[in-house]
PLY file of the C-alpha trace (Angstrom):
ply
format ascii 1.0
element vertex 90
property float x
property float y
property float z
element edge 89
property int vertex1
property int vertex2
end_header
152.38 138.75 216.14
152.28 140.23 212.77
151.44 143.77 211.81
149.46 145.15 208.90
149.01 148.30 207.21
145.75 149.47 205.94
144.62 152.60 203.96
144.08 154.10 206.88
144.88 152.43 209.75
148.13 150.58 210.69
147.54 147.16 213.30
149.41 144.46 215.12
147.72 141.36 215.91
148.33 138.35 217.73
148.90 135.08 216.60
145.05 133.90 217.63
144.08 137.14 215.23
143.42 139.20 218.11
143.69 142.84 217.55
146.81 144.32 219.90
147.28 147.60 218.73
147.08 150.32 216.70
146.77 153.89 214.97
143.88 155.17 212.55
143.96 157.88 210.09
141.05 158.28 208.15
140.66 160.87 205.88
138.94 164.09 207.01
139.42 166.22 203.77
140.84 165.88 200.32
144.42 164.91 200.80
144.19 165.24 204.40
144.08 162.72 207.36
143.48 162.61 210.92
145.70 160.82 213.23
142.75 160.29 215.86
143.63 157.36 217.99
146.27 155.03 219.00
146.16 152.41 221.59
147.83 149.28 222.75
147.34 146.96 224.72
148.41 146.49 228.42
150.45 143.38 227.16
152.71 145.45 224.77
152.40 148.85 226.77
155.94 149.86 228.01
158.15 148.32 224.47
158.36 151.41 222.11
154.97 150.05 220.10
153.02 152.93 219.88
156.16 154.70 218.86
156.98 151.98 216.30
153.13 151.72 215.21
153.36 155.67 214.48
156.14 155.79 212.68
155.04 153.03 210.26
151.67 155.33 209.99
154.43 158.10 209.05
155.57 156.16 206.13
152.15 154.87 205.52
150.61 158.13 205.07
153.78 160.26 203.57
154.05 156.72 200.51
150.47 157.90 199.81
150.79 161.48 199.08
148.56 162.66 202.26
149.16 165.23 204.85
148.48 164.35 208.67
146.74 166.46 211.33
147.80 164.46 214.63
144.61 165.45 216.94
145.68 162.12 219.35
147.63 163.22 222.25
149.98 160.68 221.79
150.67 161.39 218.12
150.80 164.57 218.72
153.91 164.04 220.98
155.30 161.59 218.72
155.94 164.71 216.66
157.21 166.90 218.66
159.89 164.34 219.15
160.54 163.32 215.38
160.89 166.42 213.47
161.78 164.76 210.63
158.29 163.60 209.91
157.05 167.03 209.92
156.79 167.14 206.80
153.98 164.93 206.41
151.72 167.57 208.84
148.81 169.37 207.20
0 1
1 2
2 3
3 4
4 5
5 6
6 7
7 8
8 9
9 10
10 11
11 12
12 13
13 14
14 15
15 16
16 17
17 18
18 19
19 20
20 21
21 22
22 23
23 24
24 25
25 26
26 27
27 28
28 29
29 30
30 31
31 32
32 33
33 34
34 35
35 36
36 37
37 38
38 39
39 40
40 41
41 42
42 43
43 44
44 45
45 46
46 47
47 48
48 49
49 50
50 51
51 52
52 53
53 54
54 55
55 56
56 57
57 58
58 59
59 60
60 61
61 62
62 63
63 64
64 65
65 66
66 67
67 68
68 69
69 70
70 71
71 72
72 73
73 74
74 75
75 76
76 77
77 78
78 79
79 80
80 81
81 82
82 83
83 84
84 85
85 86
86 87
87 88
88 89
């Protein structure tokens, strides 16, 4: 598996180049994107990926100079939990 981070969307795939997971952000306005889905599959489901796969969006997104609006129910949980990353919200 190997996982790669795109402008705005942040994916793990599987050895045969399969897509396993991810999170996509795309822009919505000017300096502003929208966390609007996440998913993994039922392979990985249950091992802290969608957590991991958000919080490399985090990074993603806060190393570009963008705000987030989490409108995916599991990202918006994901910050509820982490504080921290607040700062990145729009």
């Amino acid at each position: 598996m190997y996982c790669m981070a795109e402008r705005d969307a942040v994916r793990i795939y599987g050895t045969d180049g399969a897509m396993l997971a991810e999170v996509t952000f795309p822009e919505v306005e000017r300096g502003v994107v929208e966390i609007d889905h996440t998913f993994v599959d039922e392979s990985l489901r249950g091992q802290g990926v969608a957590g991991e796969l958000l919080a490399r969006a985090a990074s993603v997104i806060s190393a570009s100079g963008m705000l987030a609006r989490p409108t995916c129910s599991y990202a918006v949980t994901w910050f509820e939990r982490h504080p921290e990353r607040a700062v990145i919200l729009a």
